[in-house]
GULOMI-404355 format. One record per residue (C-alpha): x, y, z; chain; residue number from 1. Coordinates in nm, 2 decimals. Layout:
BEGIN
+--------+--------+--------+------+-------+
!      X !      Y !      Z ! doke ! gutor !
+--------+--------+--------+------+-------+
!      X !      Y !      Z !    A !   NUM !
...
+--------+--------+--------+------+-------+
//
This chain:
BEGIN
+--------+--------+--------+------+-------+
!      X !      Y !      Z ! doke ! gutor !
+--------+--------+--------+------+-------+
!  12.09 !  10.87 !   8.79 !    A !     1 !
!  11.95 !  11.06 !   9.05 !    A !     2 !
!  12.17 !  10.99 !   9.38 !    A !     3 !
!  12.49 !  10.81 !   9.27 !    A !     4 !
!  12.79 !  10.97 !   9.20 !    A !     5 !
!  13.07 !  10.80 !   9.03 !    A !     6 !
!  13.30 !  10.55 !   9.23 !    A !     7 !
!  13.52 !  10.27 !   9.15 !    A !     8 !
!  13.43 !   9.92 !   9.24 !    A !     9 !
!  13.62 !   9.90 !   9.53 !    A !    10 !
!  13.50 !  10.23 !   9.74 !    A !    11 !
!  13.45 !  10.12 !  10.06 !    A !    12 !
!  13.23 !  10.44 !  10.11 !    A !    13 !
!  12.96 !  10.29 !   9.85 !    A !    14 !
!  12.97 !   9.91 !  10.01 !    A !    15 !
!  12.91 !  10.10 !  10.34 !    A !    16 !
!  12.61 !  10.34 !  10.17 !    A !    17 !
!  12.42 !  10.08 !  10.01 !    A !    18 !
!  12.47 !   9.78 !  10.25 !    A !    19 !
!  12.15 !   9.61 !  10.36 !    A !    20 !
!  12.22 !   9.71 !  10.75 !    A !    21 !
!  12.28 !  10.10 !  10.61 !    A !    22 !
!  11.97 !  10.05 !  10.39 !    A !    23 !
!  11.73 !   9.86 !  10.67 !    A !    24 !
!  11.82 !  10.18 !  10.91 !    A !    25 !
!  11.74 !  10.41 !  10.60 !    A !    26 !
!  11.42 !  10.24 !  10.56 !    A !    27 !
!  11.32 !  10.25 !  10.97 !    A !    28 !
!  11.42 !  10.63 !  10.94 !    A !    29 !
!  11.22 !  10.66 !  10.69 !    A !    30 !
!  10.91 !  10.48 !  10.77 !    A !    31 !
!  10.95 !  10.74 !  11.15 !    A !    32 !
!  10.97 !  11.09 !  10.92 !    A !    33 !
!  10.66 !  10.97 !  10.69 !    A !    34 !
!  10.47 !  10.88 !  11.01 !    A !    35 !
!  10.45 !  11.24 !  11.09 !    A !    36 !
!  10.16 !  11.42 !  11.00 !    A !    37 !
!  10.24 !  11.65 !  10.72 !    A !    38 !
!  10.63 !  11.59 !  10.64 !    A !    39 !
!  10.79 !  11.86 !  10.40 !    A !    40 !
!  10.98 !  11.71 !  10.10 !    A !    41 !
!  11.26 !  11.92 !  10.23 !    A !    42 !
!  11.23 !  11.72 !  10.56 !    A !    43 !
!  11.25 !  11.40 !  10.36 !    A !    44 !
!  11.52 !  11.49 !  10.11 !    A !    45 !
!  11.79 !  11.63 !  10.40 !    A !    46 !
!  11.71 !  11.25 !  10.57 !    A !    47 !
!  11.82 !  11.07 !  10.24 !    A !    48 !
!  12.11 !  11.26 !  10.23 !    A !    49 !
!  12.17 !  11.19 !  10.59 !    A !    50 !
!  12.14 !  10.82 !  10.46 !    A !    51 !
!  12.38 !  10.86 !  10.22 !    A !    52 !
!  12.21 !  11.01 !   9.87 !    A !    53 !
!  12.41 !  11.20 !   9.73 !    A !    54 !
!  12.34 !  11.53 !   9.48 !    A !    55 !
!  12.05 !  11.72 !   9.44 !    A !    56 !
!  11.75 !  11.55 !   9.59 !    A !    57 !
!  11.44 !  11.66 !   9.42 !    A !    58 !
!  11.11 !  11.58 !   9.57 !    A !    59 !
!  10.79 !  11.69 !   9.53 !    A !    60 !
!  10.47 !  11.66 !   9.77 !    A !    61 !
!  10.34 !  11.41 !   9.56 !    A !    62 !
!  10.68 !  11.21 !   9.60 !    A !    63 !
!  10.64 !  11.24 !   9.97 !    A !    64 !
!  10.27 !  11.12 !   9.97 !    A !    65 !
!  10.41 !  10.78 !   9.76 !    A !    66 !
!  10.67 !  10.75 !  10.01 !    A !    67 !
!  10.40 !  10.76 !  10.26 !    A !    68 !
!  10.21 !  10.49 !  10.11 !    A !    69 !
!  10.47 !  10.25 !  10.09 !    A !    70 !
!  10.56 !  10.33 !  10.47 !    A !    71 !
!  10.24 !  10.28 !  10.56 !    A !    72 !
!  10.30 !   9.92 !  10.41 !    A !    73 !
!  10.65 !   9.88 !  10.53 !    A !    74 !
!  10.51 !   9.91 !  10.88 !    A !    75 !
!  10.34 !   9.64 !  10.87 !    A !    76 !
!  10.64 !   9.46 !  10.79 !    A !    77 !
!  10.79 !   9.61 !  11.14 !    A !    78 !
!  10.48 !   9.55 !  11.33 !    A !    79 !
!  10.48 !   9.17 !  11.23 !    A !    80 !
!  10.51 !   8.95 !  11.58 !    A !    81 !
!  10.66 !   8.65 !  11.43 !    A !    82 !
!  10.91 !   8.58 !  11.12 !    A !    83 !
!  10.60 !   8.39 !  10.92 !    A !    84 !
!  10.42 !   8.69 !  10.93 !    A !    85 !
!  10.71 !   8.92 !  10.84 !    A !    86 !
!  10.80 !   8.69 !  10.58 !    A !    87 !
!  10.41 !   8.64 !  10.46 !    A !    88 !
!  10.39 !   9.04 !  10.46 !    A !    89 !
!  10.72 !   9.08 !  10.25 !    A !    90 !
!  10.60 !   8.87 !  10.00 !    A !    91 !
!  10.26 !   9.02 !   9.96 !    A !    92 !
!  10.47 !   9.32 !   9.90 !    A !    93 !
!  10.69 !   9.17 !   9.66 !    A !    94 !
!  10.42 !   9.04 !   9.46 !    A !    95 !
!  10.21 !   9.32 !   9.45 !    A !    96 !
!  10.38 !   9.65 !   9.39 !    A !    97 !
!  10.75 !   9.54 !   9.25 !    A !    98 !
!  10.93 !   9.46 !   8.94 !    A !    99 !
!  11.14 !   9.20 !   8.90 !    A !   100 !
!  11.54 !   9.17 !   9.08 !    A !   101 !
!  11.76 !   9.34 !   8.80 !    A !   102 !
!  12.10 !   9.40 !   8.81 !    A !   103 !
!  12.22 !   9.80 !   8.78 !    A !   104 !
!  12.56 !   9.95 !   8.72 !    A !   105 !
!  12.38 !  10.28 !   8.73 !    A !   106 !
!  12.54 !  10.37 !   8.36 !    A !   107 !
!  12.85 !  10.20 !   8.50 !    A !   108 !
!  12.87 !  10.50 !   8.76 !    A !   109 !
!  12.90 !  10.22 !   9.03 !    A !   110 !
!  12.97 !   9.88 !   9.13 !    A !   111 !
!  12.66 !   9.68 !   8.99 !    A !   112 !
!  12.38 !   9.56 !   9.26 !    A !   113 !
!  12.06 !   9.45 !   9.24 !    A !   114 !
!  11.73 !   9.65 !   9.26 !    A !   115 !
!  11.37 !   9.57 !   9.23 !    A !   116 !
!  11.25 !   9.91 !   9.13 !    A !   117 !
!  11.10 !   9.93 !   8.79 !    A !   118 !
!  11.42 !  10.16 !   8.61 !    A !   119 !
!  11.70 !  10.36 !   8.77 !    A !   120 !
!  11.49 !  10.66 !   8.67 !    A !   121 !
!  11.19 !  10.49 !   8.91 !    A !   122 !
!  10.94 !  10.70 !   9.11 !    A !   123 !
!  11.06 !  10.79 !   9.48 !    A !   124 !
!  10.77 !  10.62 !   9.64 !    A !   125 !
!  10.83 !  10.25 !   9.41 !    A !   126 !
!  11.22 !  10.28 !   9.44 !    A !   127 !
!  11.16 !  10.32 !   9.86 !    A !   128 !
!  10.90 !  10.03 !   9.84 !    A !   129 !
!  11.12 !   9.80 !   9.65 !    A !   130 !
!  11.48 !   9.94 !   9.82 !    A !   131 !
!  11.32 !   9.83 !  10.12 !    A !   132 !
!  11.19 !   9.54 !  10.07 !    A !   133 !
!  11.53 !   9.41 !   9.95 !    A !   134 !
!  11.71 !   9.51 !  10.26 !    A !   135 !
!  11.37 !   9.33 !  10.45 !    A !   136 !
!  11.39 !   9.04 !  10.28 !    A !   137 !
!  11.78 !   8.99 !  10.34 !    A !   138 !
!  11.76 !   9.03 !  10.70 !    A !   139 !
!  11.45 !   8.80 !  10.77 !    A !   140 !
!  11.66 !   8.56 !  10.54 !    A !   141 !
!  12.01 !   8.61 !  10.72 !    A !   142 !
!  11.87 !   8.61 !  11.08 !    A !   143 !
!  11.53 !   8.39 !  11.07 !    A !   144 !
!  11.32 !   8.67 !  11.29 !    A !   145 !
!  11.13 !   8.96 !  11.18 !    A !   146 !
!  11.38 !   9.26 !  11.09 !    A !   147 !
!  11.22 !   9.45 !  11.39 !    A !   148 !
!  10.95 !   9.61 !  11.56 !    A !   149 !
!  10.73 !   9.86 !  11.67 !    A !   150 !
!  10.82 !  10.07 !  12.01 !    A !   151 !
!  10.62 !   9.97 !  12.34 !    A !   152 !
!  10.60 !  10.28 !  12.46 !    A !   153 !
!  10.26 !  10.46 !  12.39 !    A !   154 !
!  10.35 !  10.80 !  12.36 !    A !   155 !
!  10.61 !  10.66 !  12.03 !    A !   156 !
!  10.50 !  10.52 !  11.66 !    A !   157 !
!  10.86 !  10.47 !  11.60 !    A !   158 !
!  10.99 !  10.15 !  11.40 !    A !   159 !
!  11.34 !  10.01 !  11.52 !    A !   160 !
!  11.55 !   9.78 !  11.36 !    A !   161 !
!  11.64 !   9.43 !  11.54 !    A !   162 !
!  11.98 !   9.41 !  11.58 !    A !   163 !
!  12.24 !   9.13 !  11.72 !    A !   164 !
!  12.15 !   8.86 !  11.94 !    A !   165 !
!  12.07 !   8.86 !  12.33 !    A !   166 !
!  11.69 !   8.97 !  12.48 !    A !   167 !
!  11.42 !   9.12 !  12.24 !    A !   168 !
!  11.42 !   9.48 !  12.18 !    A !   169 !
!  11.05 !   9.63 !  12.30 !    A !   170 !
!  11.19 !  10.02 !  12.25 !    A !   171 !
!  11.31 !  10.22 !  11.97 !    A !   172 !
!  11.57 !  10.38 !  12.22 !    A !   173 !
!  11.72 !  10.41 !  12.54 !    A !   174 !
!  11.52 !  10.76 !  12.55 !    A !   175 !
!  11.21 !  10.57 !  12.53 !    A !   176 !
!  11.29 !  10.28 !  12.77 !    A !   177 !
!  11.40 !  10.52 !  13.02 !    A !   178 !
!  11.12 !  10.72 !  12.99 !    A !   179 !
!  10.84 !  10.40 !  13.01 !    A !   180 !
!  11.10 !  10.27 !  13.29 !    A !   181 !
!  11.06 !  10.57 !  13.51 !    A !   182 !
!  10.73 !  10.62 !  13.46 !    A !   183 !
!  10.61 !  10.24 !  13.54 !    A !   184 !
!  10.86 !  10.30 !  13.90 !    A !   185 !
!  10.64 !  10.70 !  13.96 !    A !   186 !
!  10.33 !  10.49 !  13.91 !    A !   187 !
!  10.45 !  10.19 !  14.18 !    A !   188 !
!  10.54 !  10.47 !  14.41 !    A !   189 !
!  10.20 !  10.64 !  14.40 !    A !   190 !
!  10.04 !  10.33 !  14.45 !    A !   191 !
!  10.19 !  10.25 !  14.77 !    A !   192 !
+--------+--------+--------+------+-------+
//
């Protein structure tokens, strides 16, 4: 049991940890750290905890480089323009590289929830993958639109999560809305 700690059914703290939103922003964070070109496994590890994991988080290069490919894949995912291809690009996934759903109570450590990962035990690269793909496949399920996108600015490779109702997102952040905002204005003004 590599990153839950004993809790009782009823801990608010573990429905909050593992809840598809906090795992779907896990994922997006996740997919943005392995984008960059040479992350450390120290620079990976301190982001899980940030997400919630919880005890020692080992990882090793070659952990890193399997997270890597399955971010690579999960981009797609986020890069998708339209739920049919979101969905078409989930289930590819789903297919291909997962077990089947099981139900876990982590040695009765914790509330029992499903994973798709091969064994509690699983590789870091095939428990992201399939972690992921779970929290994916809820929110294309639950909102009927692809769980989010790929920033419009071209100086960003980030992934963002769709969130709520009301006008497409095109950014990851404000910070990079801003930025493409007042550059598209210094551009109009030169032009004049």
């Amino acid at each position: 049991m590599r990153y839950i700690r004993p809790v009782t059914p009823s801990s608010a703290e573990w429905s909050t940890r593992h809840s598809v939103q906090a795992v779907a922003r896990r994922t997006a964070a996740l997919v943005n750290a392995l984008s960059d070109e040479e992350p450390t496994p120290g620079v990976i590890a301190e982001l899980l905890r940030e997400h919630g994991e919880v005890g020692s988080v080992d990882l090793s290069p070659s952990d890193v480089a399997e997270m890597r490919a399955a971010a690579v894949l999960l981009r797609e995912v986020f890069a998708a323009a339209h739920v049919d291809a979101a969905a078409s690009l989930l289930n590819r996934l789903l297919r291909q590289s997962l077990g089947t759903v099981r139900l876990t109570s982590h040695g009765g450590l914790t509330p029992w929830h499903p994973h798709l990962d091969s064994d509690d035990d699983a590789p870091w690269g095939e428990w992201f993958l399939a972690s992921s793909c779970m929290a994916l496949m809820v929110l294309i399920w639950d909102h009927q639109r692809p769980p989010g996108g790929l920033c419009a600015s071209p100086s960003c490779r980030n992934v963002y999560l769709t969130q709520g109702s009301g006008l497409p997102r095109r950014y990851c952040s404000r910070r990079c809305a801003t930025r493409e905002r007042v550059a598209s204005h210094r551009r109009s003004r030169a032009a004049r």
